[in-house]
C-alpha positions as CSV (number, residue, x, y, z in Angstrom):
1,X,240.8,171.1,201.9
2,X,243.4,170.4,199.9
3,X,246.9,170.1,201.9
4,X,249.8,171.8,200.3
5,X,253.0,170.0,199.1
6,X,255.8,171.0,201.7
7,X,258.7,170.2,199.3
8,X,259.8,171.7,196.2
9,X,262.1,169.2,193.9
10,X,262.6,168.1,190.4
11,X,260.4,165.5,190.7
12,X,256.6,167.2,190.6
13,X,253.5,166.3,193.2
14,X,251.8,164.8,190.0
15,X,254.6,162.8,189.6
16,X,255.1,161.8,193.0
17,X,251.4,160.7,193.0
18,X,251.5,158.5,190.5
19,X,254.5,156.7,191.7
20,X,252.6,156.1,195.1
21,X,249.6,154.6,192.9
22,X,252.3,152.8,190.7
23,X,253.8,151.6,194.4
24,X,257.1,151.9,192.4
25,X,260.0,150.9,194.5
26,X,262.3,152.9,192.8
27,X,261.4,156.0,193.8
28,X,262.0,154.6,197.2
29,X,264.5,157.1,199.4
30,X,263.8,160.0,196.5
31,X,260.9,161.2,198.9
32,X,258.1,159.7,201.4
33,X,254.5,160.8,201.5
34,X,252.6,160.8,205.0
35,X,248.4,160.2,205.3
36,X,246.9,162.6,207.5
37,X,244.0,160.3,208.3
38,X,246.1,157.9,209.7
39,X,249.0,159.6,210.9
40,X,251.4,157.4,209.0
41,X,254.1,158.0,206.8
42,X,255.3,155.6,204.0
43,X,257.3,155.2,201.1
44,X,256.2,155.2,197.3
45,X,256.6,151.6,197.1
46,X,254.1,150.9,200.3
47,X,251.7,147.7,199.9
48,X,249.0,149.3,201.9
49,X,245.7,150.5,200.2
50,X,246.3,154.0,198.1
51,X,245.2,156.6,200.7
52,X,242.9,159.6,198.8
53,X,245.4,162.2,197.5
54,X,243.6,165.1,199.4
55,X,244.9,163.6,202.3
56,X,248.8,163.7,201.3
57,X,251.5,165.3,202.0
58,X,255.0,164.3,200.4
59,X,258.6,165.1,201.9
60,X,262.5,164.3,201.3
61,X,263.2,163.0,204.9
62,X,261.6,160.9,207.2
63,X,262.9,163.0,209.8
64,X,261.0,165.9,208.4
65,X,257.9,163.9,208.4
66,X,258.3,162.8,212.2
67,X,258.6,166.6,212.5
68,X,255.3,167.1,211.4
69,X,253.9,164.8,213.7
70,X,253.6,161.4,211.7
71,X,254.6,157.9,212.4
72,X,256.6,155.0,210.4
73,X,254.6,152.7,208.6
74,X,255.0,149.1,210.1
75,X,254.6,147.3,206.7
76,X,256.9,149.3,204.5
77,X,259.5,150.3,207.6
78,X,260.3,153.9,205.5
79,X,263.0,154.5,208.3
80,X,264.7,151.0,207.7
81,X,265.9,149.2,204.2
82,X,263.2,148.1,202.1
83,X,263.7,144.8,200.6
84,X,264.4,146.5,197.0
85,X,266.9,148.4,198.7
86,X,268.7,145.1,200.5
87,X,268.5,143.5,197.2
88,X,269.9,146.5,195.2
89,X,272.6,146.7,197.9
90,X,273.3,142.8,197.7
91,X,273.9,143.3,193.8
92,X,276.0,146.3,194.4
93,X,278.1,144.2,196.5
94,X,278.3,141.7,194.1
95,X,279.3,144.4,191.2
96,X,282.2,145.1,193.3
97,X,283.4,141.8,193.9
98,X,283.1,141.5,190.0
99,X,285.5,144.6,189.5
100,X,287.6,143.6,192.1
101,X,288.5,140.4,191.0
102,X,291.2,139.8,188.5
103,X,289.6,136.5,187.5
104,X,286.1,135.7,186.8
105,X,283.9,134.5,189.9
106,X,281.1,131.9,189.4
107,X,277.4,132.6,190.3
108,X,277.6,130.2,193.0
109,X,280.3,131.9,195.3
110,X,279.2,135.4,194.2
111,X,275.5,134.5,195.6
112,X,277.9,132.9,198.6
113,X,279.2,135.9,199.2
114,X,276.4,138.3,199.4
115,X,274.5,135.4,201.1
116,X,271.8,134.6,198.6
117,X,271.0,131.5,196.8
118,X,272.4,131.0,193.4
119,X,268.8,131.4,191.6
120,X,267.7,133.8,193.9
121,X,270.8,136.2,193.2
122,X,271.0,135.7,189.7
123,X,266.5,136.6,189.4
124,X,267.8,139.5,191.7
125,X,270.8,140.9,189.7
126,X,269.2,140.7,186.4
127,X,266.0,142.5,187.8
128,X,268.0,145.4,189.2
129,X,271.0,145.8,186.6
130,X,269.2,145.1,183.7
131,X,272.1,142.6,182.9
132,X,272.4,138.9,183.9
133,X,276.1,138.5,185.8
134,X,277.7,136.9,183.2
135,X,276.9,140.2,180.8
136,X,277.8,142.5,183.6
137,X,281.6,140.4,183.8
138,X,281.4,140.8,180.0
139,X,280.5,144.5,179.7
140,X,283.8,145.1,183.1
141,X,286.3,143.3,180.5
142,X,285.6,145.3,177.5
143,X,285.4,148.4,180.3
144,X,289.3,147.5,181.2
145,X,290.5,146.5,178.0
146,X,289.2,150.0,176.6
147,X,291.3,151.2,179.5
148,X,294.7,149.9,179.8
149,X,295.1,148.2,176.4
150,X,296.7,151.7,174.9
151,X,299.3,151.7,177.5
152,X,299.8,147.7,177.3
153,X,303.0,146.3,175.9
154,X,300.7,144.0,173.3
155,X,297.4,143.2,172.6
156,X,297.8,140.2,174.3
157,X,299.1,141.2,177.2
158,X,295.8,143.3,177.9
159,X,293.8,140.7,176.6
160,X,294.8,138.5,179.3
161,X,295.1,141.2,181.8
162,X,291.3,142.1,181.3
163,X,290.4,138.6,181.9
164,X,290.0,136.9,179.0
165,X,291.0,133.0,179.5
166,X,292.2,132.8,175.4
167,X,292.9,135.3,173.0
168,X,290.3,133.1,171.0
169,X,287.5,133.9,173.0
170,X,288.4,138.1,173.4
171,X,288.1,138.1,169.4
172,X,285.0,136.5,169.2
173,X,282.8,139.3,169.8
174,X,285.4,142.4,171.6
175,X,285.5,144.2,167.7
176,X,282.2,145.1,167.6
177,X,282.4,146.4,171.2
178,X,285.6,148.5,170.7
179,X,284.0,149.4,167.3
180,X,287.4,148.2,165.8
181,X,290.4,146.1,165.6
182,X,292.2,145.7,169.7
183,X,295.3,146.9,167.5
184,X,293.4,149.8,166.2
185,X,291.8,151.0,169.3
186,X,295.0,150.8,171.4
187,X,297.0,153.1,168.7
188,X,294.5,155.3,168.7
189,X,292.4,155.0,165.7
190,X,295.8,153.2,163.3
191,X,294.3,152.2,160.1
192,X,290.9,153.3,160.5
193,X,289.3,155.3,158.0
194,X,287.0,157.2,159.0
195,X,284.5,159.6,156.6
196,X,283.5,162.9,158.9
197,X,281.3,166.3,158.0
198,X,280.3,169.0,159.6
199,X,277.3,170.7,158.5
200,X,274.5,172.9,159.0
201,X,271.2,171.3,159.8
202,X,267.7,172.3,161.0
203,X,269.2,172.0,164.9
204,X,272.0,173.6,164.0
205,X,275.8,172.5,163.5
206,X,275.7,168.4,163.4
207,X,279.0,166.0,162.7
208,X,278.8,162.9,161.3
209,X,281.4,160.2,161.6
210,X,281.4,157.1,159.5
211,X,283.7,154.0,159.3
212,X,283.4,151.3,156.6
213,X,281.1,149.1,158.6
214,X,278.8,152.4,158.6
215,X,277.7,155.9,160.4
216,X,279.7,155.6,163.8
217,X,278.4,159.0,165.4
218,X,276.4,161.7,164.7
219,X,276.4,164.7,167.0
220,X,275.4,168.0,167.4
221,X,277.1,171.0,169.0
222,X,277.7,174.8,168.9
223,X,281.1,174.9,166.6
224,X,282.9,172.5,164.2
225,X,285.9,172.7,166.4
226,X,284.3,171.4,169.4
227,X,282.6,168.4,167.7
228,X,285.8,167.7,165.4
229,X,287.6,167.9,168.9
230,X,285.1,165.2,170.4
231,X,286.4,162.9,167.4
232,X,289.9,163.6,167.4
233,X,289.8,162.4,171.6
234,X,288.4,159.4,170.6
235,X,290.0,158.5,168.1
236,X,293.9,160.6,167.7
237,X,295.2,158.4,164.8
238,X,292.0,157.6,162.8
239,X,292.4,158.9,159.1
240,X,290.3,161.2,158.1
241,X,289.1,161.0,154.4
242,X,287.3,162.8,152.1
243,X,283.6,162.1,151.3
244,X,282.7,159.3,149.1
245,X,279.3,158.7,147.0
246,X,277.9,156.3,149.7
247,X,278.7,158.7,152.9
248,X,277.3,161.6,151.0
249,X,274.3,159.7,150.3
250,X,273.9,158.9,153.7
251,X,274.7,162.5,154.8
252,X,272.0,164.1,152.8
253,X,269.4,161.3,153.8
254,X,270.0,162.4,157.4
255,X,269.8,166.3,156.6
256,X,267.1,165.9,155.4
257,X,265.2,163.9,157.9
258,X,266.3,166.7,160.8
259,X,264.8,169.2,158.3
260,X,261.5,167.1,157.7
261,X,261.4,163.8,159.3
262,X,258.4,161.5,157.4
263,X,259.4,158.0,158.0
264,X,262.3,156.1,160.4
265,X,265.6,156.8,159.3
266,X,267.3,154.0,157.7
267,X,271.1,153.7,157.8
268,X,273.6,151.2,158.3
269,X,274.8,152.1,161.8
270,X,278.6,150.9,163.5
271,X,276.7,150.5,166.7
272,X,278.9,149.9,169.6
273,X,278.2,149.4,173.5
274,X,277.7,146.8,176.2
275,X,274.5,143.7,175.5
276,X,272.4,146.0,177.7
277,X,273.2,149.2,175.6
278,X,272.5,147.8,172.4
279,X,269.3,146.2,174.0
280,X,267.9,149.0,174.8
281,X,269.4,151.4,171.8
282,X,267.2,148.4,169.3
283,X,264.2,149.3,171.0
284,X,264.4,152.8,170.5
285,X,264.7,152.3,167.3
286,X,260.9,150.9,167.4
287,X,259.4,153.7,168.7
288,X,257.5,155.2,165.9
289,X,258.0,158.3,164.5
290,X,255.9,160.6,166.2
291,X,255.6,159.1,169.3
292,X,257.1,158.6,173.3
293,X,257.9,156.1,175.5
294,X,259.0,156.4,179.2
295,X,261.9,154.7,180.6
296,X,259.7,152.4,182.1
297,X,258.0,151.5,179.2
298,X,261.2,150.6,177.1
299,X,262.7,148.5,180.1
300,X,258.9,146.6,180.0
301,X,259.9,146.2,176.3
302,X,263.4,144.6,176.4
303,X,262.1,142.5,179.3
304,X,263.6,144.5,182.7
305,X,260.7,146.4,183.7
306,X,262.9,147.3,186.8
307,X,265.6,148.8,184.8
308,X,264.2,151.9,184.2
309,X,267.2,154.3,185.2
310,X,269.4,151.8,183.2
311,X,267.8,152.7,180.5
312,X,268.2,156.1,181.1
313,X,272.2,155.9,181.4
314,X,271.8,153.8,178.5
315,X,270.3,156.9,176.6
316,X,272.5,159.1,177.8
317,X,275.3,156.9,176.5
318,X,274.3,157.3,173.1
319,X,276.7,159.3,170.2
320,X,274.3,158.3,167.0
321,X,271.6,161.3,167.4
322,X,268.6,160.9,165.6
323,X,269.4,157.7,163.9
324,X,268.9,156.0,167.6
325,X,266.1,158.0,168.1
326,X,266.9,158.6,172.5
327,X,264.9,161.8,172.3
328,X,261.8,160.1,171.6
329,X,262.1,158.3,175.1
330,X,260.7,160.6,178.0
331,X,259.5,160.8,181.7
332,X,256.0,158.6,183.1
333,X,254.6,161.9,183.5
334,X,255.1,162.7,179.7
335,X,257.8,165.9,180.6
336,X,260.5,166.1,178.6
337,X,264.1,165.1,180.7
338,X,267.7,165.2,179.6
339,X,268.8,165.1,176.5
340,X,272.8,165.0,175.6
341,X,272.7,167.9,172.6
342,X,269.9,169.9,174.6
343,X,266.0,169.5,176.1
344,X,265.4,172.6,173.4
345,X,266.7,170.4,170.8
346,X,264.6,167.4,171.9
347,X,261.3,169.2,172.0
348,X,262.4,170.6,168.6
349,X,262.8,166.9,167.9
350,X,259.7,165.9,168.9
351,X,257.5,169.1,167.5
352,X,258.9,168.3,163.7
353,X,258.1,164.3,164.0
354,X,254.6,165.2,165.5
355,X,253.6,167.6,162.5
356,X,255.0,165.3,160.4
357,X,253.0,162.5,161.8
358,X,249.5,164.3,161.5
359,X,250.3,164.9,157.8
């Protein structure tokens, strides 16, 4: 007989199954299953022998499995920290030492301090973040420049308050990151020119935002005031011009890829974000047209297999609909989850590129 499933979530008993047969440790703490034959209760990530799913029951608590009459497992200690969760708290610890400090900390006396060896941490850190140390101190100075350099006397005076040891080194890459000039981004857009239309397309109203070095957003939404709104928040200075020959061309070649996609879009993107962002936003764009991947499977691609719900917050992150194609990126079970303009959009998405696949 089968035994029903005493919880109702999000996450689906098919789902949950697969995770137990995946032993996928991080699913551990989202819910537990229990083996009636044994009397046992686990979590997803348990090294024992798969048990026969006819004889499983899956809850949200272990108190709620004790309830029921089960026991802890001794080998995956479901009611203490598993050692993904130790190391995921050790690098959280670390993360705050790393905002914390107003100067940079080396790897040795961060792994000190959360009481791991230097390799060990940094294997550890990059497994679960998806981003070495270094990158993550990287990523928090660009995160804190983008914050206080508008209310900064200078430039320099953030530049040095984010971190940076020289000027020197904070121009060597921060433009790209900022998607502009320091001086730019703290005026709010000064001196940029930026091309921008709104129009009608297949998914209904879509904006698109370009800057000399190319297309810096494309979104969709439910009025032009609401996505000309997103822009002017941004960016409050930016000038605004007209349309030119090149940003019309590039305008109409993405119209008409919502209306009938047939091969992968090819623009010249101003692609901004942290190294993990743009790692992950790259291998999007090699998903084929016409097909999925799950989170799982991109983080496998870019070398993190752990970093699955990084890569999630990495798609979630992303402002260039379509042309980083985020939609195209879905659960292990193959359902459809977020999407920032809509899951109805998404499926629509995914429906056109499909037909236009078979053809």
């Amino acid at each position: 007989m089968t035994i029903a499933d005493p919880i109702n979530e999000k996450i689906s008993a098919d789902a949950r199954w697969d995770g137990v047969l995946r032993k996928d440790a991080t699913l551990d703490g989202e819910y537990f299953f229990a083996v009636i034959t044994t009397g046992i209760y686990c979590r997803p990530s348990c090294p024992s022998r798969a048990p026969k799913r006819i004889n499983v029951r899956f809850y949200t608590s272990t108190a709620a499995a004790r309830a029921d009459g089960f026991r802890a497992c001794l080998r995956c200690a479901p009611d203490g920290l598993s050692k993904r969760e130790q190391q995921t708290q050790a690098v959280l610890q670390a993360c705050r030492l790393i905002e914390a400090s107003e100067a940079r900390i080396s790897l040795h006396a961060l792994a000190e301090k959360v009481g791991l060896s230097p390799h060990h941490f940094h294997r550890i850190f990059k497994d679960v973040s998806g981003v070495t140390p270094h990158d993550y101190y990287k990523a928090r100075q660009i995160a804190q420049l983008g914050q206080s350099i508008k209310n900064a006397n200078s430039v320099t005076d953030a530049i040095y308050a984010a971190g940076f040891s020289s000027s020197g080194r904070f121009y060597e890459n921060t433009s790209a990151m900022l998607g502009m000039t320091p001086t730019a981004f703290k005026s709010g857009g000064v001196g940029e020119n930026m091309r921008v239309a709104v129009r009608n397309s297949a998914l209904g109203l879509v904006m698109v935002a370009a800057t000399p070095r190319g297309i810096c957003t494309i979104e969709f939404g439910e009025s032009e005031a609401e996505l000309m709104q997103r822009l002017t928040t941004r960016f409050p200075h930016a000038q605004l011009r007209k349309e030119d020959a090149p940003f019309t061309d590039w305008l109409t070649t993405l119209l008409a890829h919502i209306r009938l996609p047939q091969h992968a879009l090819n623009l010249p993107l101003d692609v901004r974000g942290t190294a993990f962002q743009q790692q992950v936003w790259n291998a999007l764009q090699k998903i084929p047209l016409g097909e999925t991947q799950s989170y799982s499977q991109v983080a496998q691609r870019i070398g993190k297999p752990k970093a699955a719900r990084a890569v999630a917050t990495a798609c979630a992150s992303n402002v260039l609909a379509v042309a980083i194609p985020c939609h195209r990126v879905v659960r292990g079970t193959g359902e459809l989850s977020g999407y920032r303009w809509g899951v109805e959009r998404k499926c629509s998405l995914l429906e056109a590129e499909s037909k236009a696949k078979k053809k």
